[in-house]
C-alpha positions as CSV (number, residue, x, y, z in Angstrom):
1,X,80.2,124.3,109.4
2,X,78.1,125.0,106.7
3,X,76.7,123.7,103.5
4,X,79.9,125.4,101.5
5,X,82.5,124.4,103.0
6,X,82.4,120.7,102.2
7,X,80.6,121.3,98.9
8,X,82.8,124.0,97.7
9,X,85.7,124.0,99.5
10,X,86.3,124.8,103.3
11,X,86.6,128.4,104.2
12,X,84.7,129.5,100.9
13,X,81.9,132.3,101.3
14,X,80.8,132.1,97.7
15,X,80.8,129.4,94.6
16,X,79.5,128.7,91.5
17,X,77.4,125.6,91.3
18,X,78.2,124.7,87.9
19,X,81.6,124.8,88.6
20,X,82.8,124.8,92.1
21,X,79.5,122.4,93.2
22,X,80.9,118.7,94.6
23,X,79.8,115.6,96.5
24,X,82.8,115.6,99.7
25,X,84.9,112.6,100.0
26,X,86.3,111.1,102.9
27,X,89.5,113.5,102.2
28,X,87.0,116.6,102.2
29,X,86.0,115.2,105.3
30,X,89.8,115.1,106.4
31,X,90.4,118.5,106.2
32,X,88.5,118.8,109.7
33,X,88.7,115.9,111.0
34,X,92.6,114.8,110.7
35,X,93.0,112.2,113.1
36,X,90.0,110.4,112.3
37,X,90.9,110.4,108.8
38,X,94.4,109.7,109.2
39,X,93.6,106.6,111.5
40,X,91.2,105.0,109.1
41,X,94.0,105.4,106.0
42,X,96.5,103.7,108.5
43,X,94.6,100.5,107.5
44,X,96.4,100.6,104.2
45,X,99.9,99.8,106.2
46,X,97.9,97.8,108.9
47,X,97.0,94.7,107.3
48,X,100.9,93.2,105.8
49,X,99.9,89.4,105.9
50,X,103.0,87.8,106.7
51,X,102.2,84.9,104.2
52,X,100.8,86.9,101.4
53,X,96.9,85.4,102.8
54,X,95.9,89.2,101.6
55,X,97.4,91.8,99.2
56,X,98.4,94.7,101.6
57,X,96.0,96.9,102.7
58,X,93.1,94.3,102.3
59,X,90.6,93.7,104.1
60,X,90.2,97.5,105.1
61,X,87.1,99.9,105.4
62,X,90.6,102.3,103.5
63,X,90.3,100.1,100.7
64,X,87.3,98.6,100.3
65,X,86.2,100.5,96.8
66,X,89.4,99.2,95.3
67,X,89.1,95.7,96.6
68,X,85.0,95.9,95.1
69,X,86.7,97.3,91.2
70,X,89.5,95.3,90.7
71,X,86.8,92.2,91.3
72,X,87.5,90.4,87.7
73,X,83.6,89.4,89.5
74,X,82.5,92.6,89.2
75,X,84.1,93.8,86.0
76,X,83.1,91.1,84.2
77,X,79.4,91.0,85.2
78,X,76.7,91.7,82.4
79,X,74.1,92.8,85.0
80,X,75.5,95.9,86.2
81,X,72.7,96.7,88.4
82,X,73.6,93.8,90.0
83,X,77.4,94.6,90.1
84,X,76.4,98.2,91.5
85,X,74.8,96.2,94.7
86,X,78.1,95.4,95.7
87,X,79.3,99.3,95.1
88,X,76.9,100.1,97.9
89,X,78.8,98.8,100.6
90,X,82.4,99.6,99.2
91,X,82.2,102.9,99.7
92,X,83.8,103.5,103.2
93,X,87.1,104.1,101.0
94,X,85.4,107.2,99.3
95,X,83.3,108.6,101.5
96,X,82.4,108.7,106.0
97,X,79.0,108.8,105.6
98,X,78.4,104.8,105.2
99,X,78.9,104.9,108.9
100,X,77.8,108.6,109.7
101,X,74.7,108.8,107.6
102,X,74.8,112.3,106.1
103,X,73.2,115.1,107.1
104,X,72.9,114.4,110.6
105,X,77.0,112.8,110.7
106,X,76.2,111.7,114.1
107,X,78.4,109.9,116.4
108,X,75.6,108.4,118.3
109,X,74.3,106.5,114.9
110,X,78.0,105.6,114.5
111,X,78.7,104.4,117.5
112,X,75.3,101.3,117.2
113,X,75.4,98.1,115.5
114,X,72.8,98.7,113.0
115,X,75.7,101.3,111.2
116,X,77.7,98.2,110.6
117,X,74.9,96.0,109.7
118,X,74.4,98.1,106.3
119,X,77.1,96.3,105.1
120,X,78.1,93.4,107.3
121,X,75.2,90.9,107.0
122,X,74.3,88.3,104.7
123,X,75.0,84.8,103.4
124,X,78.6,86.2,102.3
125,X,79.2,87.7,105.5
126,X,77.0,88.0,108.6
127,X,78.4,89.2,111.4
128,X,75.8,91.6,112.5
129,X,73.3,88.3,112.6
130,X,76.2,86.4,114.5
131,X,76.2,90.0,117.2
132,X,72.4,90.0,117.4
133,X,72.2,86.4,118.4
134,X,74.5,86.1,120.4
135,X,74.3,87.1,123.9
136,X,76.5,90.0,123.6
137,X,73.7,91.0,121.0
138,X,70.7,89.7,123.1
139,X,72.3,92.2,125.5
140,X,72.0,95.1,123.5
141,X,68.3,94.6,122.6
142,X,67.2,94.1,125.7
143,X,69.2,96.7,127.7
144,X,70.6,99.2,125.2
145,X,68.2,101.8,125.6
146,X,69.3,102.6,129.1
147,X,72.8,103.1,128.1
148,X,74.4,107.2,127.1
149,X,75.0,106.7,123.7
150,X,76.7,110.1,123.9
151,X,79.8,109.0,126.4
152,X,82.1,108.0,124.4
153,X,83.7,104.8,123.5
154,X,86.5,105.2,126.0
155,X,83.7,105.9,128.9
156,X,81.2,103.4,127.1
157,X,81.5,101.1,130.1
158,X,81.6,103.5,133.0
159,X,79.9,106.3,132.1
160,X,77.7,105.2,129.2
161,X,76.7,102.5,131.8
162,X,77.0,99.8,128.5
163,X,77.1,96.5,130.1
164,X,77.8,94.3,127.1
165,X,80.2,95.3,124.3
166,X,78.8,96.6,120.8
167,X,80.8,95.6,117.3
168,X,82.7,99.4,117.8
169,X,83.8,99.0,121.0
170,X,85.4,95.5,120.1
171,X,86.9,96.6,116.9
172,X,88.1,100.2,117.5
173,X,90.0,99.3,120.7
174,X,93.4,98.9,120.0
175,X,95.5,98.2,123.9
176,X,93.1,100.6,125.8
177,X,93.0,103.4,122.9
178,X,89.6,103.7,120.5
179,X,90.7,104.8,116.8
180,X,88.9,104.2,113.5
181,X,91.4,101.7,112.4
182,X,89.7,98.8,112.6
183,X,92.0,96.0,111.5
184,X,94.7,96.0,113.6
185,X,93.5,92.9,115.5
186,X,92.3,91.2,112.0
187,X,93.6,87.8,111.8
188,X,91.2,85.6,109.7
189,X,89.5,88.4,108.0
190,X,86.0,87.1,106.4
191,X,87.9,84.5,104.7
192,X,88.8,81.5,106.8
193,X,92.1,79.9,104.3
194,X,94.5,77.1,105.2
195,X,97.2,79.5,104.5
196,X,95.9,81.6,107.8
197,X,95.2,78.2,109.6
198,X,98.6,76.8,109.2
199,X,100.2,80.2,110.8
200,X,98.2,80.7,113.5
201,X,101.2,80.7,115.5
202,X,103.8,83.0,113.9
203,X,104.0,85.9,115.9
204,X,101.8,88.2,113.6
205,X,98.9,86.4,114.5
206,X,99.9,85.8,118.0
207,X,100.7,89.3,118.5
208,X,97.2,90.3,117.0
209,X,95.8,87.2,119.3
210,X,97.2,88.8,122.1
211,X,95.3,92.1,121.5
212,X,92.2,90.4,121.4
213,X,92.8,89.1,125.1
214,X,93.3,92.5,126.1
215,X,90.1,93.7,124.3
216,X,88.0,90.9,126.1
217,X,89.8,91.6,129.4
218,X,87.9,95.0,129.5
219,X,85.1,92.6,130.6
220,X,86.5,89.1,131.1
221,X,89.1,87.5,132.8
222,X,92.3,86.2,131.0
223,X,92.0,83.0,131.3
224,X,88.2,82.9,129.8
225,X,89.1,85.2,127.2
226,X,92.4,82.7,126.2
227,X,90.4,79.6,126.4
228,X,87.2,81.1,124.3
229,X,89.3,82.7,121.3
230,X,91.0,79.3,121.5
231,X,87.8,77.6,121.1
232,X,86.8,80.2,117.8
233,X,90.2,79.4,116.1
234,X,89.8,75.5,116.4
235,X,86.4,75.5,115.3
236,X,87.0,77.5,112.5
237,X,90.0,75.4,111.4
238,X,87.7,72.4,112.2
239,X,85.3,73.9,109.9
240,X,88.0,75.0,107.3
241,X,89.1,71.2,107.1
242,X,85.5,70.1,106.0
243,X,85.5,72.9,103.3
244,X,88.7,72.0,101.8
245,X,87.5,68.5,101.4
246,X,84.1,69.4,99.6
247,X,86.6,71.8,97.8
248,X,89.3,68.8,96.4
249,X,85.8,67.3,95.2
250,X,84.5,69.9,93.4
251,X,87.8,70.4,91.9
252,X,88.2,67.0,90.4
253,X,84.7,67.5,89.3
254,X,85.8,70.0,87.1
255,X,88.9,69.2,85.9
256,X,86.9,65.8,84.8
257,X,84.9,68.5,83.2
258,X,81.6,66.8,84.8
259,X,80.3,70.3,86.5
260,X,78.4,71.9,83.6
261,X,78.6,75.7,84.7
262,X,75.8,77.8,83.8
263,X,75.3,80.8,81.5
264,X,73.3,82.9,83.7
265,X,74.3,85.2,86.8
266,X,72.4,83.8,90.1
């Protein structure tokens, strides 16, 4: 592969840059690589929540630019530096190289947790803190450098030697198969909501509950991996109970027109 054929077109010996010159998308991309693209755009017919929770397709990496545009948020906001932020991290829609930095497009980079900590950390969201502290993560940093980084995900934990399971091997497994659709086990999706709370047990999210037991089982037994994902849900709805209380406050607050707002952006 060479510099033409994904910035002029693949199979071209000759362009003009003026005219035939472009950045690749993740479709350029997808003229090589087929499966990998096609699995990651399967994430548009993935997530169908059952109770409307999402609009389809969302949360996906396969539509994460539209879900950053259509933002009234974003639109709205004066600061547009501040709005462009945000476009940083929705770019897995558009492009591959938020998780295979370009030039290099390696699979090793890919396959650590820093490529998902570009865009999963934070106050909104942070999940790469939660990996790195907890003892899957503590695992990582202390032992990490003795795994093969080159075996791949399939022969992470007997080849590659990996002894405790990084955010990729967790997420792309799908009932023993590794793809880059990462939603299929998605079932509260960065937004704990009463409406996913009061369905845990409708058989989408059991099914998708069911998939994480497998997942775990690579390295657990059943019966731990039942009673800790049992654990997550309850303190999450625990949690989500507290929230919605604060919530009815704040609500009546406003309605009672007592919260003042403010005219700046934070």
């Amino acid at each position: 592969v060479g510099c033409i054929d994904c910035h002029m077109g693949v199979g071209k010996d000759h362009g003009q840059h003026k005219v035939d010159l472009k950045m690749p998308d993740a479709a350029a991309c997808g003229q090589c690589h087929v499966q990998q693209f096609a699995e990651r755009e399967s994430e548009r017919d993935t997530s169908t929540w059952p109770q409307e929770q999402w609009k389809p397709g969302h949360p996906s990496h396969a539509l994460s630019y539209s879900a950053n545009v259509e933002n009234a948020i974003w639109a709205a906001m004066e600061q547009r530096e501040v709005a462009e932020g945000c476009t940083f991290c929705h770019t897995t829609q558009t492009t591959c190289n938020s998780c295979h930095t370009r030039h290099e497009f390696s699979a090793v980079e890919a396959r650590k947790p820093q490529a998902c900590a570009q865009c999963h950390n934070g106050v909104d969201h942070n999940e790469f803190e939660g990996y790195m502290l907890s003892k899957h993560g503590t695992v990582y940093q202390a032992r990490s450098d003795q795994w093969d980084w080159n075996a791949r995900l399939a022969d992470a934990l007997d080849k590659g030697k990996m002894n405790a399971p990084t955010c990729q091997f967790c997420h792309m497994e799908y009932e023993g198969k590794f793809t880059h659709n990462m939603v299929r086990k998605a079932r509260w999706a960065f937004v704990p909501m009463p409406k996913i709370a009061d369905n845990l047990n409708h058989p989408w999210f059991t099914q998708r509950k069911e998939s994480w037991v497998s997942t775990c089982s690579n390295c657990h037994s059943d019966s731990f991996a039942r009673a800790y994902l049992d654990g997550m849900d309850k303190g999450v709805v625990s949690g989500l109970e507290i929230t919605e209380k604060a919530r009815s406050v704040l609500v009546k607050l406003y309605n009672d027109k007592l919260l003042p707002g403010q005219k700046t952006n934070r």
